[in-house]
N, C-alpha and C positions, 0 to 999 in steps of 0.2 A: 729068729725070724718071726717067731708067734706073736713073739716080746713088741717088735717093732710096729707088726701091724694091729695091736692092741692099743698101743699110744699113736698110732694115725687117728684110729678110728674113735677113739675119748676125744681128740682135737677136734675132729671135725662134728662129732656133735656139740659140744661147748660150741664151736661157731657157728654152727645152726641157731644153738637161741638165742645169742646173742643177737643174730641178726633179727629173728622173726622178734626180741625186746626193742628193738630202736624202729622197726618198721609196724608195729600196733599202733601206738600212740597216737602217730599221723593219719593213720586208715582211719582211727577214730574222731578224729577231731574234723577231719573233713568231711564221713558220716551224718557228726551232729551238725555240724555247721550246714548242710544240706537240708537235712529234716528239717528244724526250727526254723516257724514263720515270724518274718516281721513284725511289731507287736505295735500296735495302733491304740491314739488314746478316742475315748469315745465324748463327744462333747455336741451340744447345740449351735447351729448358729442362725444367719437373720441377714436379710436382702438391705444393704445398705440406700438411704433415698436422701432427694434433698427435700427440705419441709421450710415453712414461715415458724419463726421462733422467736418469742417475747423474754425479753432481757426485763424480767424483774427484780424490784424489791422490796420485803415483807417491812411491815411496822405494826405495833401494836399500840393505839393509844386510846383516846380517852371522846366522847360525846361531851358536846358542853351546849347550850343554850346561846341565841344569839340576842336577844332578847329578853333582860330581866325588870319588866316596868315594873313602878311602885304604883298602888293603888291610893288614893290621897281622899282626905274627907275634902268636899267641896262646900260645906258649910259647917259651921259650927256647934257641938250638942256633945251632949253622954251617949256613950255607947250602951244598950240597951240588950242589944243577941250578936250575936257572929254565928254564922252560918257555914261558914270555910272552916277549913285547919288546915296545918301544915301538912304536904303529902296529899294534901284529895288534890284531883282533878276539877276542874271548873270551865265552864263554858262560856259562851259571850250570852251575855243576858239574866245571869243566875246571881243571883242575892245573894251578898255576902255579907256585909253588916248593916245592923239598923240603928241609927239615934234616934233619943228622944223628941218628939214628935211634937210635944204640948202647946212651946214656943211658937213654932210655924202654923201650929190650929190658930192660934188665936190671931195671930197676923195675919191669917188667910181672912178669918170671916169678919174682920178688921176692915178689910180692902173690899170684902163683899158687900157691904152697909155703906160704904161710900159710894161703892159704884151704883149701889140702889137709889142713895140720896140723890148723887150727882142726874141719876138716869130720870127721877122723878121731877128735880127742876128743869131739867132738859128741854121733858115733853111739856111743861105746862109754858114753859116762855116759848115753846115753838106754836103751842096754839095761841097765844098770844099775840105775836108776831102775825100770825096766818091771817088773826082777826083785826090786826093794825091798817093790815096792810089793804082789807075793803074800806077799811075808813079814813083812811089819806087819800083812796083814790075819790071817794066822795068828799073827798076835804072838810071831815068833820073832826078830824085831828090833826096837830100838826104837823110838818116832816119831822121836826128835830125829835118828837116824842114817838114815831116812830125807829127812825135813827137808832133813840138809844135803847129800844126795847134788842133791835136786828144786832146791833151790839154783845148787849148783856148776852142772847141767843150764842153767836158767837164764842164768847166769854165761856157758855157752860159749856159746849161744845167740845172746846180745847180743854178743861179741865176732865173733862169726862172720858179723854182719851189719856191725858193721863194717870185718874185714876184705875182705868182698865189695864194698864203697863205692871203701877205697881202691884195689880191683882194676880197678875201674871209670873211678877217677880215674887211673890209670896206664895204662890200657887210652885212654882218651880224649888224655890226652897223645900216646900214640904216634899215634895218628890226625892229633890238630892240627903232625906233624910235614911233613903235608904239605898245604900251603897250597891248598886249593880257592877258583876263582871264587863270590862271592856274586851276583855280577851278572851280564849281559851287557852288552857295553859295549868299547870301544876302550880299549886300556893306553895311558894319557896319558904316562907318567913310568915308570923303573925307581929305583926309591928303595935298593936296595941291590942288591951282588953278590955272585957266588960265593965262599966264601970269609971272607965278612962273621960274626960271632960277633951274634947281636941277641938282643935282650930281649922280654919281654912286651911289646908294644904299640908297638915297633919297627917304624913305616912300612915297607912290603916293596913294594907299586906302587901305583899310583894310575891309575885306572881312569875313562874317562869314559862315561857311562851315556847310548846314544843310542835309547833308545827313546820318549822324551820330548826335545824341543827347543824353547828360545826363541829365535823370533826379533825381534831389533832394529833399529827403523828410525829414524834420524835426520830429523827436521823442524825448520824452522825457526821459531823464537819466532815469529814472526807467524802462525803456523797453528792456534797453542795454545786461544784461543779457540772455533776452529770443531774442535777432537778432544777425544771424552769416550769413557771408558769404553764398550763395550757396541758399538763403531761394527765394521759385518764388513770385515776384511782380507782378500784373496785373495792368497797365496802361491804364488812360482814359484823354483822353482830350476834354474841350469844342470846342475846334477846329474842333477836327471828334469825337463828340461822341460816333457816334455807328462803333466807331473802339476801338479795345480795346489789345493791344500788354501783351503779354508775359515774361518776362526776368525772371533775377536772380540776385540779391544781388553783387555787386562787391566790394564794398568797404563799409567803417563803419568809419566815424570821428566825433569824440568827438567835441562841439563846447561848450567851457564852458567859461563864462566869468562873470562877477560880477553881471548880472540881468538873468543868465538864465541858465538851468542846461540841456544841448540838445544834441540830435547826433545828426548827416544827414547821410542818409541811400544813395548810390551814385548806379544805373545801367543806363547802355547804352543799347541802342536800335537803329535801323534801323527806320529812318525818313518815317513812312507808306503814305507821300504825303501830308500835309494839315498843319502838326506840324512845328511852328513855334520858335525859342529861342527864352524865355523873358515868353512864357504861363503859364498860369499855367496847372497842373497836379494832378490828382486823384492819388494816389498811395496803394493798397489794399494785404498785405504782408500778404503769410500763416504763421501764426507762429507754427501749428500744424494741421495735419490731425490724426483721431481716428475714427478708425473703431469701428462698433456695440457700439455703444452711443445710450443713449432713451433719446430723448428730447420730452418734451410736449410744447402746446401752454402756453404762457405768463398769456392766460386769468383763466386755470385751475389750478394756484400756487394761495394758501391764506395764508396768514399769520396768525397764532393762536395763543394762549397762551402754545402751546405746540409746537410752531413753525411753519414751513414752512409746509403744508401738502397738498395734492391732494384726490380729493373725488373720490374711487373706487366703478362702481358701481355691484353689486349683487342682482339680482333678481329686481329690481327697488327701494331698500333700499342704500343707499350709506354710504359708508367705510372710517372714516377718516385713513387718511395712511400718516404718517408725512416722509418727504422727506429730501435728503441732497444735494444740487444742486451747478454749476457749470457754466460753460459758457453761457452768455446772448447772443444769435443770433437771431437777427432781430425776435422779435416776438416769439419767443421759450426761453425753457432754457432748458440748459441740464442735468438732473437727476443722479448721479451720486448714491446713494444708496437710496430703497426705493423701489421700482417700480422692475420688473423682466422682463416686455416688450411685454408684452403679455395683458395686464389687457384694460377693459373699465375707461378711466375717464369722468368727468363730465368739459365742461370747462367754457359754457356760464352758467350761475346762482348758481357759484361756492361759490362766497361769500354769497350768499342769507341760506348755508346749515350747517348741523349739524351733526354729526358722529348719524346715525341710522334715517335718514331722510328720508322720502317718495320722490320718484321722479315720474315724468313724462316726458320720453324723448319725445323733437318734431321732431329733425332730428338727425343725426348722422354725424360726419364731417369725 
């Protein structure tokens, strides 16, 4: 009997633990499943708007001169000094080379001596004339011999005005024997030197004119379509960086040759004081402006297996919202369907998320 109720009572402990082994596990797992809070990732985000947004694009080319007159002797001599060089600057009115002078002296006081002779017959037949002319009226000479005195008068008259022409024209030679700037403008070239014997129309410098500049920018064939005439460029140069000019579009040439498929986009501007030909140039061309556009930051676009999408957020749970987008501007893109412009997105710890995700925002941009 003792026996018996010794193997009850072993049985029925063994089935006590057994039970209280299959029944812990579950107490436990619904314990922690209890305790532990939902874990939230923590990220920034930013009031989405619509804004006016400029579809550009960059070019970098080159300042060139519109302008490259030659300076020319306008009479004939040895060059004597130059006063230019290549690279100075030069103004309108500044002396630049001198010829020899000797020739035109003496043709000068050449023409001076005539016009004195001429000047001295002049007056002595006019007082002649003056005193003919009481004595025909007395008719104590006669008209013919007055006649030909008022003649001769005549006669000096007209040579007297031409020798004063060519005094003029010998006068003026000596002048053009010293070569004045017609421009202002950088000396590109010295075309002749000291010493040099030139002729009429004998290049003497060559001068580049920087008060007007075009500037040239290189684009590629495929852009040709979207640039027309008329479109505004903003201009920068390392020369005056924080000057930065305005224009427009004047011309559009194809440059296509067997290594490269290019336009150059051509405007002129007003030399703002610093721009130099030969620099190079920023060149920054709207190709479009669009009103009420919603662009986001760069860092709020993720890519997914359902595409391109932005985390909208709600109540602090966030909303995948797949997007169809459009222009890339510095650090943005612009949204083009998807978004209505008004919505919260999530943009720092974008990729870390999941459509129905816990957030914690830290700041707001």
């Amino acid at each position: 009997m003792s026996k018996s109720l010794t193997c009850f009572a072993f049985m029925l402990t063994v089935f006590t633990v057994m039970s209280g082994c299959d029944d812990k596990p579950e107490q436990k797992e619904n314990a922690t499943a209890q305790q532990a809070p939902k874990r939230s990732t923590i990220v920034t985000t930013t009031q989405v708007k619509a804004t006016t947004i400029e579809v550009v694009e960059h070019s970098v080319g080159a300042l060139e001169s519109i302008f490259k007159p030659e300076v020319s002797a306008e009479v004939e001599g040895r060059i004597i000094a130059g006063h230019a060089k290549a690279g100075e600057r030069v103004v309108v009115g500044q002396l630049l080379v001198e010829l020899d002078t000797e020739d035109y002296s003496i043709a000068e006081r050449g023409a001076q001596a005539e016009v004195a002779q001429l000047t001295a017959l002049y007056d002595n037949q006019q007082r002649t004339v003056k005193r003919y002319t009481k004595l025909v009226e007395s008719k104590l000479i006669s008209t013919d011999r007055y006649d030909e005195a008022k003649a001769q008068l005549d006669a000096l008259q007209e040579q007297l005005k031409a020798a004063r022409q060519r005094l003029k024209q010998k006068q003026r030679g000596l002048t053009k024997t010293r070569v004045i700037s017609p421009y202002t403008g950088v000396v590109d070239a010295e075309l002749a030197s000291i010493g040099d014997f030139v002729k009429v129309g004998d290049p003497l410098l060559r001068i580049t004119k920087i008060d007007k500049l075009r500037a040239r920018l290189p684009l590629p064939e495929t852009l040709a379509p979207r640039i027309s005439r008329g479109l505004e460029v903003r201009l920068v140069s390392p020369l005056d960086p924080d000057t930065t000019l305005v224009s427009k579009i004047m011309e559009i040439r194809p440059i296509v040759g067997t290594s490269n498929r290019a336009i150059d986009v051509l405007t002129i501007v007003d030399n703002p004081g610093k721009w130099q030909p030969g620099a190079s140039v920023t060149g920054t061309i709207v190709l479009e402006k669009r009103a009420n556009a919603i662009t986001v930051p760069l860092a709020s676009l993720v890519l997914r297996p359902a595409g391109k999408v932005v985390y909208v957020v709600k109540d602090n749970i966030v909303v995948q919202q797949i997007v169809e987008t459009g222009e890339y501007l510095r650090g943005r893109v612009e949204v083009i369907s998807g978004l209505k412009g008004d919505e919260t997105i999530v943009v720092n710890g974008a990729g870390y998320l999941t459509d129905g995700a816990l957030i914690t925002v830290s700041n707001s941009n």
